[in-house]
C-alpha positions as CSV (number, residue, x, y, z in Angstrom):
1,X,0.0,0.0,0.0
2,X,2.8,2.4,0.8
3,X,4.6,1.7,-2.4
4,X,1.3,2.3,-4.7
5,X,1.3,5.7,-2.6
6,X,4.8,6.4,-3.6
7,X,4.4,5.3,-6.9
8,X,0.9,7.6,-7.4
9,X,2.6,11.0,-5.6
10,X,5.7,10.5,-7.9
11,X,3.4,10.2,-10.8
12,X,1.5,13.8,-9.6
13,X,4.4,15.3,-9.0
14,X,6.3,14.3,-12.5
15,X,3.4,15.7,-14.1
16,X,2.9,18.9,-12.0
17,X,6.3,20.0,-12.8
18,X,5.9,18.6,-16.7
19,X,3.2,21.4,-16.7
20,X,5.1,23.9,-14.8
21,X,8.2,23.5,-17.2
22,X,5.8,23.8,-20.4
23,X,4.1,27.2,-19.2
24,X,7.8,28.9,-18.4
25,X,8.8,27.6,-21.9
26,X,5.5,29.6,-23.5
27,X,6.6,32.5,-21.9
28,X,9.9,32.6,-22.6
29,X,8.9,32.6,-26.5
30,X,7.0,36.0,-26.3
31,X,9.9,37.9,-23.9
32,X,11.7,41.1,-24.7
33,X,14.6,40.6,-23.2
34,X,16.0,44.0,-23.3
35,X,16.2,47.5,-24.7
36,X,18.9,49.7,-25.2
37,X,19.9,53.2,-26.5
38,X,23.1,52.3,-29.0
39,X,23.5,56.0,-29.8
40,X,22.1,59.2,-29.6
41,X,18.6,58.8,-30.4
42,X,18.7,55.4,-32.1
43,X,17.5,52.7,-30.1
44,X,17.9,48.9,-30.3
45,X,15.4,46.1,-28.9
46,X,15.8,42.5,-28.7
47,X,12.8,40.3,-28.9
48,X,13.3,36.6,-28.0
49,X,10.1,34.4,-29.9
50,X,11.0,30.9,-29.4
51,X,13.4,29.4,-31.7
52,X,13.8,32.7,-33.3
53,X,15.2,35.5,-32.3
54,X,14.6,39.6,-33.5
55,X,17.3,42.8,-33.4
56,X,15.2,45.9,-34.7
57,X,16.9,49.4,-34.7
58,X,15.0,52.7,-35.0
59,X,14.9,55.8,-33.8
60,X,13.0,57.1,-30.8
61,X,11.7,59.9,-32.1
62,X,10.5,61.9,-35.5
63,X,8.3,64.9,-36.6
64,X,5.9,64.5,-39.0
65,X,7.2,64.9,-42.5
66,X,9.8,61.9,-41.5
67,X,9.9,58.4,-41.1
68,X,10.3,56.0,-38.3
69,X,12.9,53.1,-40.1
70,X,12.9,50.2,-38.7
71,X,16.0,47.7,-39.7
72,X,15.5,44.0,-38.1
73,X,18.2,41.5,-37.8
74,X,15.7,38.0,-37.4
75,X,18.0,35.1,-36.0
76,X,17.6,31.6,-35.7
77,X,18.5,29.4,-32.8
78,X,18.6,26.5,-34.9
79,X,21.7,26.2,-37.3
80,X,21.2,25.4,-41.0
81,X,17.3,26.5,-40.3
82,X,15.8,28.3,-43.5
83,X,14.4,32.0,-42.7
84,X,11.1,32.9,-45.1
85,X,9.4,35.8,-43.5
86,X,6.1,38.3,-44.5
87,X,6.3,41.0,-41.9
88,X,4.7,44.9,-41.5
89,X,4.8,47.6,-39.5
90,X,2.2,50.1,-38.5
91,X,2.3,53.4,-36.6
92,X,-0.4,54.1,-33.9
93,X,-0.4,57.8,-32.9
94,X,-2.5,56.5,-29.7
95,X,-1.0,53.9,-26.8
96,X,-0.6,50.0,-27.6
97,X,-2.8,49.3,-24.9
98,X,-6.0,51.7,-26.4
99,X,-5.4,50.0,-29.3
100,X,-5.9,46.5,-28.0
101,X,-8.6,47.4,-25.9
102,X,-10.7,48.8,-29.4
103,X,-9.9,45.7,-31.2
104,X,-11.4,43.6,-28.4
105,X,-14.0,46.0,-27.2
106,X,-17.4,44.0,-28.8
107,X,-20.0,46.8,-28.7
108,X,-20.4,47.6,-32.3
109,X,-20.4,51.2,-31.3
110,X,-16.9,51.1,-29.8
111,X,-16.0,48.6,-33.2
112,X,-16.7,52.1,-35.5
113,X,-14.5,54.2,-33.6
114,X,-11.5,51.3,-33.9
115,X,-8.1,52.8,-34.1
116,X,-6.2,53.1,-37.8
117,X,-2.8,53.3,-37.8
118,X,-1.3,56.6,-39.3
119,X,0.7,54.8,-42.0
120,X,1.5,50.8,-42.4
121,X,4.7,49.2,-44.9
122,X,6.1,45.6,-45.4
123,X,9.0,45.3,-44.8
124,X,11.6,43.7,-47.5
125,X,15.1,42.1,-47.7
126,X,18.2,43.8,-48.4
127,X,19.3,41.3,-49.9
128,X,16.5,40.6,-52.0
129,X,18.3,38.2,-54.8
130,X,19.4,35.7,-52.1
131,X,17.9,32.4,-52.9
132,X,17.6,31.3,-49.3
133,X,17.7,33.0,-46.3
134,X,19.6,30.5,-43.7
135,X,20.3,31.6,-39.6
136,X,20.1,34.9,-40.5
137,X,17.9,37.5,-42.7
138,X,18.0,41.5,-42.7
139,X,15.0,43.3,-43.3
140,X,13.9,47.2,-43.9
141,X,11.0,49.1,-43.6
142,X,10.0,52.9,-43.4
143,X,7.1,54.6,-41.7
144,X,6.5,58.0,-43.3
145,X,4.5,61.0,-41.7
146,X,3.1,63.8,-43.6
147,X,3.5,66.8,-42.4
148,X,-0.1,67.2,-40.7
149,X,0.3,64.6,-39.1
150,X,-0.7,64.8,-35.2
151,X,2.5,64.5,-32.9
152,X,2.2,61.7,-29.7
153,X,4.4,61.4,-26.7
154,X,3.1,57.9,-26.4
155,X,2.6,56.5,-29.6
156,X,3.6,52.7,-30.8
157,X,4.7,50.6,-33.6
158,X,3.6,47.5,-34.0
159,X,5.3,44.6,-36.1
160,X,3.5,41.7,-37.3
161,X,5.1,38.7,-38.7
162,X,4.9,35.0,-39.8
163,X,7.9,32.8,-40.0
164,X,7.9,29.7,-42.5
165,X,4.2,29.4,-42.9
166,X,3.6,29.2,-38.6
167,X,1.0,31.2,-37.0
168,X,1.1,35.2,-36.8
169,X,2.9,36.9,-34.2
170,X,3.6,40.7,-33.1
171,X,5.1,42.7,-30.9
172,X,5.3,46.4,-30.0
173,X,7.5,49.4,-30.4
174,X,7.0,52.7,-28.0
175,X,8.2,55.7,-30.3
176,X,7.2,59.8,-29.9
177,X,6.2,62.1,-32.7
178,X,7.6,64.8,-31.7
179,X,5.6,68.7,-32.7
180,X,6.5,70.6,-35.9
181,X,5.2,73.6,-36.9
182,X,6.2,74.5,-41.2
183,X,6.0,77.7,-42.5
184,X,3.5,80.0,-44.6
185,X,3.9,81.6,-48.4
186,X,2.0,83.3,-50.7
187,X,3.1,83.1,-54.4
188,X,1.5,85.6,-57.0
189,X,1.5,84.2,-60.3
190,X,0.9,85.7,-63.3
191,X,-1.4,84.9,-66.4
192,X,0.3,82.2,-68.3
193,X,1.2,80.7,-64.8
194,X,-2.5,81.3,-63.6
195,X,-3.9,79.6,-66.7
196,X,-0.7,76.8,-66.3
197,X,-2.9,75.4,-63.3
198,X,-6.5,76.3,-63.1
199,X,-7.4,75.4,-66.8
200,X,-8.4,71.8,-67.5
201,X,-6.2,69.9,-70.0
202,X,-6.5,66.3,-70.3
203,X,-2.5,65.8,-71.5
204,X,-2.1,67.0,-67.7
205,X,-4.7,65.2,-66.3
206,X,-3.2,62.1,-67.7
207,X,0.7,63.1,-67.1
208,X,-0.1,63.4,-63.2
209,X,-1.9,60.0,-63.4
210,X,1.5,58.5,-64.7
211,X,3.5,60.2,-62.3
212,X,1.3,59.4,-59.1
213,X,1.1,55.5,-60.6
214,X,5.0,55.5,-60.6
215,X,5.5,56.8,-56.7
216,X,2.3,54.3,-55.7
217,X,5.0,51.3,-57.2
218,X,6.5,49.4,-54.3
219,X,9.0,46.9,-55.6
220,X,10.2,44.8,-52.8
221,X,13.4,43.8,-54.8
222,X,14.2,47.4,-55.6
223,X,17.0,47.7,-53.5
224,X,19.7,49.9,-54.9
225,X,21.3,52.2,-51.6
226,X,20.7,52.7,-48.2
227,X,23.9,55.3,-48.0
228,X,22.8,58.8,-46.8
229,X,21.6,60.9,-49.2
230,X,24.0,64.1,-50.7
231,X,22.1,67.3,-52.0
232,X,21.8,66.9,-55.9
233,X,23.8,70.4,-56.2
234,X,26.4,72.7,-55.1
235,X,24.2,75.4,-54.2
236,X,23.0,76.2,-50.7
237,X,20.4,78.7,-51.3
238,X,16.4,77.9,-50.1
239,X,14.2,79.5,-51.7
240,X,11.5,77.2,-50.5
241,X,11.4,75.0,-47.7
242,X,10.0,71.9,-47.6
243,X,6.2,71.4,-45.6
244,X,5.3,75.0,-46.7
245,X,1.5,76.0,-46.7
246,X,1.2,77.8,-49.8
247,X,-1.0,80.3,-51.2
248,X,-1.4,81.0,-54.9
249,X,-2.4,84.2,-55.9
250,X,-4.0,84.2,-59.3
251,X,-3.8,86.7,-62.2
252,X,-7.4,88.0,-61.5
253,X,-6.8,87.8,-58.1
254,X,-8.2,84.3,-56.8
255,X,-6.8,82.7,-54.9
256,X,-6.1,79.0,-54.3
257,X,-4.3,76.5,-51.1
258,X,-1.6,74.2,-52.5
259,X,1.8,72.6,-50.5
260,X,5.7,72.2,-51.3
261,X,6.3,68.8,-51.2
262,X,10.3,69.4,-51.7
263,X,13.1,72.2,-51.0
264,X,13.5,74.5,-54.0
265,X,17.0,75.8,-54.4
266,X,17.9,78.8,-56.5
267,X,20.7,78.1,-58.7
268,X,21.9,79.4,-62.0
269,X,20.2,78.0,-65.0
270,X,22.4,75.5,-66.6
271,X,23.6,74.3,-63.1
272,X,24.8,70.3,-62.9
273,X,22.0,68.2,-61.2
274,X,23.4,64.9,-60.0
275,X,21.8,61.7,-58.1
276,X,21.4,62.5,-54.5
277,X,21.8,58.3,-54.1
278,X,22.1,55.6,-56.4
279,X,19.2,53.6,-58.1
280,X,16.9,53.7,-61.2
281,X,15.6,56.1,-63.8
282,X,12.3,55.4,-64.1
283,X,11.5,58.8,-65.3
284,X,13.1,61.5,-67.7
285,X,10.8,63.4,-69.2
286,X,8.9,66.7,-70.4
287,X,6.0,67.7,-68.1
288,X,3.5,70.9,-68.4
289,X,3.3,71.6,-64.8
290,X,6.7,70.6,-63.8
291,X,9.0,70.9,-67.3
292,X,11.8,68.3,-67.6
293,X,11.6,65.8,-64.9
294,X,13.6,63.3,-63.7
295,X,13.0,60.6,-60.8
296,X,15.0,58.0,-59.5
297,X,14.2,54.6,-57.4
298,X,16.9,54.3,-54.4
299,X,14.3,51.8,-52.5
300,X,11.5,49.9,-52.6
301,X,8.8,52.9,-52.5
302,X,11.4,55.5,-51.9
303,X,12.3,57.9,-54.9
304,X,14.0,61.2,-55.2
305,X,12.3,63.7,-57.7
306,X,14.1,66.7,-59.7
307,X,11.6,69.3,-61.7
308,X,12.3,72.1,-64.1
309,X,15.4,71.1,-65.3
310,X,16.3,72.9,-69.1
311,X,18.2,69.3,-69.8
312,X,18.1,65.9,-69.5
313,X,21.8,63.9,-68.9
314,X,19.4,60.3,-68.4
315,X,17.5,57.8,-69.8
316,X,14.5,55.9,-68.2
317,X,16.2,52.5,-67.1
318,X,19.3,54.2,-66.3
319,X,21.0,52.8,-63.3
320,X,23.1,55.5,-61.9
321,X,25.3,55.8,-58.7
322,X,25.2,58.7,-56.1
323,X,27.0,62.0,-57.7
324,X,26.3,60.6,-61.3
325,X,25.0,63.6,-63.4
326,X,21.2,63.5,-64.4
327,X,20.2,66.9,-65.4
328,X,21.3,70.2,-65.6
329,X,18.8,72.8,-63.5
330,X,16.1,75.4,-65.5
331,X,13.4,77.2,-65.2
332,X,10.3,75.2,-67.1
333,X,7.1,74.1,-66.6
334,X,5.4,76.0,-63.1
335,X,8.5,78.1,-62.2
336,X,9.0,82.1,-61.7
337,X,12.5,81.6,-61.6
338,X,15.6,79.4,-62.3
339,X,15.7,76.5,-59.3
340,X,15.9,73.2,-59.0
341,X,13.2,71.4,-57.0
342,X,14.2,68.5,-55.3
343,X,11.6,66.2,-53.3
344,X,11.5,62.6,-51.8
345,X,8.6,60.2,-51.7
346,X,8.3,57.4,-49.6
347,X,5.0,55.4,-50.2
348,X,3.4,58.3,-52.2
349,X,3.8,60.7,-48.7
350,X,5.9,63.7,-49.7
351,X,8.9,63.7,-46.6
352,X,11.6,65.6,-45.7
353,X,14.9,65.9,-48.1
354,X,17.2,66.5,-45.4
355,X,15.8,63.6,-43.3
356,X,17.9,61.5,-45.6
357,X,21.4,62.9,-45.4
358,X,21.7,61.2,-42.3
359,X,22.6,57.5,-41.6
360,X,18.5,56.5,-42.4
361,X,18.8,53.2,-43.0
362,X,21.7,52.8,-40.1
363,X,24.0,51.0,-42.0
364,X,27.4,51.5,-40.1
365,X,25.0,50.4,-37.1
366,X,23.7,47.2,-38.1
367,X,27.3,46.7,-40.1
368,X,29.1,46.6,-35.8
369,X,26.5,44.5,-34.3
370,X,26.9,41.7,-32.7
371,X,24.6,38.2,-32.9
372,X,22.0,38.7,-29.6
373,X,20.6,35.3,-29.0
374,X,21.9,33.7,-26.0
């Protein structure tokens, strides 16, 4: 009788602590194991999900008109272990846990006021021609603001992800957006201008369908530089700055909102214009409102734009490398003066030039990290 009693506790007791080992295993696949600032601003965060394992860099803090990046490192504990990933990112302007209280809240009047994040993207591989990504796959995404975008002292990001087919996952980001304020301007144009943009033409009707069809294309193996970006031109002279809320004044004196999406700099006619980073021409052309155009693909839905240019030194399908000569700057198409405009898209949202001159994508970062699983 003893022995049965011994056998029968044993039993209990190998299957309490089977249980007890199998629910610190579960959590251990969902913890964040730390967080750290790497330098000024920039922040790294290790994520620890089971067999895999997740370094994502990013910065703390933006202003609307730029981007949150977001470069992920995703690890596997397992050697040899292929890596096939779909992830996303979206940016909340509210807290993490507002949001998940609205997506669970079941009163279908609560349901209509559910949260939308300010701006989603997939991220992609940097390394996009790689047949197979084994231990180890790098990833980049952007988040871009506009420039009315409201600013947050607790906003979030959140990062969803699949891994080989297995069930979705996420986990959350804490980030600010930080207050801007942009300046005002009030253009007066004169009659040709005036007639330039309030009279219907269907050759400009269709050119601005072209151009917003080419900024809407995300190719996720249109990776050609993550360098910061140089300005396009010797000149330092702003004439416009970029976020302005503008106000044409018409000929007959109407007058009509618009916004700079870009810096304008005023430089001689004739003045070399070269690739602020290197990608893809995929357009050089003549346009009404903007004259001779050219943009250029650096990333997967990031593109650099240069308007009014008096000559094109590029082709469509060009692929050209930072510093390469495109154009040379003008005064055509919507322009009251010699300049070169120069503007960066990121998903179709209009951000800020000089966002990009500094280390965006942090390459020299991710280049000196270490492996983090344990």
């Amino acid at each position: 009788m003893k022995l049965r009693k011994f056998f029968a506790c044993a039993i209990f007791a190998f299957f309490s602590l089977g249980g007890i080992f199998a629910e610190e295993t579960s959590k251990a696949e969902t913890k964040i194991t730390e967080q750290s600032e790497i330098d000024t601003g920039i922040q790294e965060l290790f994520v620890d999900k089971g067999s895999f394992g997740f370094t994502v860099t990013y910065k703390k803090s933006n202003v609307p008109g730029e981007v949150f990046f977001l470069r992920m490192l995703v690890e596997s504990k397992k050697q040899g272990k292929k890596i096939d990933i779909n992830a996303k990112a979206e940016l909340f302007n509210r807290p993490t846990e507002t949001v998940k209280e609205t997506e669970s809240e079941s009163d279908e009047s609560e349901k209509s006021k559910e949260i939308k994040p300010v701006c989603k993207s997939d991220f992609y591989y940097l390394d996009p021609f790689k047949k197979n990504h084994k231990n180890v796959a790098e990833l980049l995404t952007g988040l871009p603001m506009w420039t009315w975008d409201k600013d947050c002292s607790d906003a979030s990001i959140k990062i969803t992800y699949t891994i080989n087919g297995e069930e979705e996952n996420y986990f959350e980001i804490p980030v600010v957006i930080e207050p801007k304020d942009y300046p005002k301007e009030t253009i007066k144009l004169n009659s040709a201008l005036s007639d330039l943009i309030s009279k219907p033409d269907p050759e400009k009707k269709e050119q601005s369908k072209q151009l917003n069809e080419i900024l809407a294309t995300i190719d996720p193996k249109g990776v050609y530089d993550t360098k910061p970006f140089i300005r396009p031109m010797g000149g330092k002279r702003i004439t416009s700055e970029f976020g302005q809320t503008r106000t044409f004044v018409y000929s007959n004196g109407k007058k009509a909102p618009s916004y700079h999406c870009g810096l304008d700099f005023g430089i001689p006619e004739g003045t070399q214009v070269v690739a602020c980073a290197g990608g893809k021409v995929v357009m050089a052309r003549w346009r009404i409102v903007t004259g001779y155009s050219v943009i250029i693909e650096h990333l997967p839905g990031l593109y650099s734009i240069y308007y009014h240019l008096s000559e094109l030194k590029c082709s469509e399908g060009d692929i050209v490398k930072q510093g390469d000569l495109i154009a040379l700057s003008g005064c055509t198409g919507l322009s009251t003066g010699p300049h070169l405009h120069w503007e960066i898209r990121l998903n179709s949202v209009c951000v800020n030039p000089d966002f990009f001159m500094s280390n965006y994508a942090f390459d020299s970062i991710s280049k000196d990290s270490k492996t983090r699983l344990r």
